[in-house]
VEXVEX-665119 format. One record per residue (C-alpha): x, y, z. Coordinates in pm, whole numbers, plus 50000, padded with zeros to 5 digits. Each point is the difference from the previous one (the first is absolute). Layout:
N
XYZ...
// end
This chain:
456
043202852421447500394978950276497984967449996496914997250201499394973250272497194973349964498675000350321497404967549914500614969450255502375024250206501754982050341502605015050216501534986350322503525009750169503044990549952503414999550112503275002749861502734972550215502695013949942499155035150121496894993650165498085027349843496314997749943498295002549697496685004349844499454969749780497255006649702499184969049773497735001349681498414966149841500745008349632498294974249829496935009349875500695034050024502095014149766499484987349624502395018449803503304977749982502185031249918498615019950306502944997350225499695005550365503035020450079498705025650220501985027250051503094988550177502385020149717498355032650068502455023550188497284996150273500204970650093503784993850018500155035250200502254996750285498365033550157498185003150351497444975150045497275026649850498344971949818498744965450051502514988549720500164966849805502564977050102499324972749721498134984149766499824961149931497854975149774500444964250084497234974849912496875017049878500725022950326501555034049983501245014550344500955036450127502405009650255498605037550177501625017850316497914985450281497935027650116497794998550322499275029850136496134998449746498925030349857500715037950124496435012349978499174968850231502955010450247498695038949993496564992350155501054976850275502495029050106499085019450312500845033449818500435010049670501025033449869500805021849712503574997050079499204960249967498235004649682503645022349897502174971750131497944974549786499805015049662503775007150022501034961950047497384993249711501815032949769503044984750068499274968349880498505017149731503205017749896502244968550044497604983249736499975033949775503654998450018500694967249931497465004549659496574980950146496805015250000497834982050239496375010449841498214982350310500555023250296497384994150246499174993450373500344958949917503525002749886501725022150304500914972450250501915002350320502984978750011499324985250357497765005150322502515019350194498865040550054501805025449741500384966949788500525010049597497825002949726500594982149736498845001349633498374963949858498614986749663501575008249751498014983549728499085030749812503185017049996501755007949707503655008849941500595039549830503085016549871500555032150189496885023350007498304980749678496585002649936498224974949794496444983149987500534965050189496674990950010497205004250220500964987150376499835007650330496995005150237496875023649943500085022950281503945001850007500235007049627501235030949845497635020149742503244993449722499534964750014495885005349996500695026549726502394972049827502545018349989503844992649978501344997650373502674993750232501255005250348497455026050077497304975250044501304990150350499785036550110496564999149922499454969250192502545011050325497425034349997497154977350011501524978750263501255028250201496065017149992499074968850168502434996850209499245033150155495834999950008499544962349935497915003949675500725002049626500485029649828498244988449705496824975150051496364991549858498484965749936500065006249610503134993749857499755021849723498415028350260503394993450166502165002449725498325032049896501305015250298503404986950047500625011249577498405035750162502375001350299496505007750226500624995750357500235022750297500845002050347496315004350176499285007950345500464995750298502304965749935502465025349797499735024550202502724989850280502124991049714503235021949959500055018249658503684984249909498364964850044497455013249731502915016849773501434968449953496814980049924499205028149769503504999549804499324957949970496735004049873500505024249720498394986949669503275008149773502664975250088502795021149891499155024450253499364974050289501944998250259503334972149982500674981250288503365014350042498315034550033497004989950198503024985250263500635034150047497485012050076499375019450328496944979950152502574971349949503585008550014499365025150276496704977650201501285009450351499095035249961497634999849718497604970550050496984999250218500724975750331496534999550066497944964550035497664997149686497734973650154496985011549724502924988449773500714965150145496014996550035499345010649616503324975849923498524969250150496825004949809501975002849690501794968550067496944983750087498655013949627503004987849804500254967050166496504995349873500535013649681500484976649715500195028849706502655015650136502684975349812502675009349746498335008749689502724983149824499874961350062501104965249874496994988949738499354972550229498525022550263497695020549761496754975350047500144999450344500805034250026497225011549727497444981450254500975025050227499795031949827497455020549907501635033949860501935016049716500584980449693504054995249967501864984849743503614990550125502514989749720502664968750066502805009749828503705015550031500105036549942502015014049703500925032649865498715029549817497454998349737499554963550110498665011750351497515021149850498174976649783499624974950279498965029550222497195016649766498824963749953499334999350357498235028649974497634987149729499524966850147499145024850344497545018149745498424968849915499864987850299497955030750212497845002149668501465035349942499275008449622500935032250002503104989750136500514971749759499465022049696502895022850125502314973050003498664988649643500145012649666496575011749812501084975149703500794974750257499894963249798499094964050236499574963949903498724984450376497424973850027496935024950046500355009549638499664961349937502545004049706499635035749878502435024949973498575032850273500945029749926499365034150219498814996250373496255001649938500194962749988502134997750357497445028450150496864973449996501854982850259501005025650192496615012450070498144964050043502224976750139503765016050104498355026550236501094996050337496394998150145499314970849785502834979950163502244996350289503475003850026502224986749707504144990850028501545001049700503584982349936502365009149747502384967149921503365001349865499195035749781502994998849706500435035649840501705000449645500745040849891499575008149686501665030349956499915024650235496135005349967498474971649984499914966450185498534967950042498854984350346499304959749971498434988050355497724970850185496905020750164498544982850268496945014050142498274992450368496615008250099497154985450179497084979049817496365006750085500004973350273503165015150202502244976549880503805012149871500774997849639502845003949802500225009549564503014997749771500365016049695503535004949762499975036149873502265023049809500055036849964501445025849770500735032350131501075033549852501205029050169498465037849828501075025850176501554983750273497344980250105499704963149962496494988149787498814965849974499674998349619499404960249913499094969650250499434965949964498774979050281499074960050022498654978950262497085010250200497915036849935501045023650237496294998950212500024977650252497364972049925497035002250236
// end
């Protein structure tokens, strides 16, 4: 995975190179302070086939990456040109054909990334910039900082990242992923690009995620209506729920409203579109939610003052293989449980002989889930509390066998005391799990620290 970038005490200025006189954009990062593990090494992703791609300029690339003095500094393509949904509604006319011409600079930087083995996970409006001021100037692909690196078409869980109303229903489903996750995100981009609204929105998060795991949008009158019906194909073949039948950005190249735009494509002015547009820019300007969901622990407090929707649990880790993926993955999904006060949910994941030592037991060795089910109903329901963010630290998994398994984590918990103010729990746990009939069961826990309600 490739590392993520702290973004706390962030400056940037220009630069130029003498001895070619080429500008630069200069990023520096104070890093004392900020980073507390000594082995964390801040190496960015410079050795990723990405970054030392000598392919068109299809992406604001890293140029190079240096720590000197409690300072670490970046070295980015200078781009000026700001963002392309910026550029589209200060343009006297905008049409489909536009909207064609745009998503194809953004697929093929898409497809050099795909190629090269990077995933981006973070497609959105923020991240397509336009390489200068000039008319017809490029678009360019920026921020990295989620990405991953993949071996051909793999498809693996790599954690929980990205942005909510560009995310894919496999990662909300939590399920192994790949490539295919930026053609969900280029169909949601394109959608906008055409009507100047989401295809997926509602103030509740969870509301939200419900319909993007549902694939339920539509093309309503009378905004859709002047839209062609190959401009709609396409959207429809990004947005399918099953990634292996999505659309690849080598196929969606060739696709008529794009490879043949000239004779395909609408030319006519969509100024509802540019009208809707600005609004939405106005919106996400504004918006302080819409963030990656996958962030340096130093951001989380601010971030959780922020935020009032879905409980998430993000784990820090590096992904591994196999049975290892799925321990750390149905943990998740119990911590999840936990966390939206679902019991019936919980006792899925659980076995009916389940055995706990935790601190609520004050000693006692629990056994069944009629002990865990008091909770549920007095104190973990979600109309009791607001929203809770729940960390997974450093999870180890030691197999034992091919059917059993032991997870070994730090679980810190964030919620919000009676008075409003942000507070954070720790606890060490441990968890046995045994798979029966193919399905993982929590069989044995043992948790220290703080109980797992937040104090009042």
């Amino acid at each position: 995975m490739l590392p993520r970038l702290y973004t706390c005490r962030q400056r940037h200025k220009v630069t130029k190179q003498r001895a070619t006189h080429t500008d630069w954009m200069t990023k520096w990062f104070r890093l004392k302070g900020i980073i507390s593990n000594q082995t964390f090494t801040f190496s960015l992703f410079l050795s990723s086939p990405l970054a030392r791609s000598s392919s068109p300029p299809l992406t604001v690339r890293l140029h190079d990456s240096i720590s000197e003095e409690g300072f670490h500094y970046l070295v980015f393509d200078l781009v000026t040109g700001g963002e392309l949904f910026e550029d589209i509604v200060a343009r006297e006319y905008y049409s489909e054909a536009d909207a064609s011409h745009c998503i194809q600079q953004i697929l093929e930087a898409v497809l050099h990334c795909h190629q090269t083995g990077v995933v981006h996970r973070d497609l959105k409006p923020e991240n397509l910039l336009l390489a200068s001021k000039l008319k017809g100037a490029a678009v360019k692909l920026a921020d990295f900082g989620l990405a991953i690196e993949v071996q051909g078409d793999q498809q693996a869980w790599f954690g929980f990242a990205g942005t909510p109303g560009y995310l894919s229903p496999e990662v909300l489903r939590k399920d192994p992923y790949g490539k295919p996750v930026d053609m969900w995100a280029c169909g949601v981009i394109l959608y906008i690009l055409l009507v100047g609204y989401p295809p997926f929105w509602d103030e509740d998060q969870h509301r939200l995620y419900q319909q993007i795991k549902a694939g339920a949008y539509d093309f309503p009158s009378p905004e859709w209506d002047t839209v062609t019906p190959e401009a709609k194909d396409l959207i429809n073949k990004m947005l399918t729920i099953n990634p292996a039948k999505r659309v690849t950005a080598t196929d969606a190249l060739k696709h008529p409203w794009i490879c043949q735009r000239s004779t395909v494509a609408s030319m006519m002015h969509r100024q509802e579109t540019v009208e809707c547009l600005r609004k939405f820019n106005a919106r996400r300007k504004l918006k302080v939610r819409e963030v990656p969901v996958y962030l340096s622990p130093f951001f989380f407090t601010l971030l959780f003052l922020s935020m009032n929707q879905e409980p998430q649990t993000t784990v820090l880790h590096n992904p591994t293989d196999g049975n290892k993926q799925e321990i750390i993955k149905v943990t998740e999904q119990l911590i999840e449980a936990i966390n939206n006060g679902d019991f019936e949910a919980y006792t899925k994941i659980c076995d009916p002989g389940l055995t706990s030592f935790e601190p609520e037991a004050l000693g006692n060795l629990v056994e069944g889930t009629d002990f865990h089910k008091f909770y549920f109903e007095n104190a973990l329901s979600r109309s009791k509390q607001g929203p809770v963010h729940t960390i997974l630290l450093n999870p180890h998994v030691h197999l034992i066998g091919e059917d059993a398994a032991c997870i070994a984590y730090i679980r810190l918990t964030q919620y919000m005391d009676a008075s409003g103010m942000p507070r954070t729990m720790q606890s060490e746990e441990t968890r046995i799990w045994h798979r029966r009939d193919a399905k993982w069961q929590n069989i044995h826990f043992h948790r220290s620290g703080s109980p797992t309600v937040p104090a009042k």
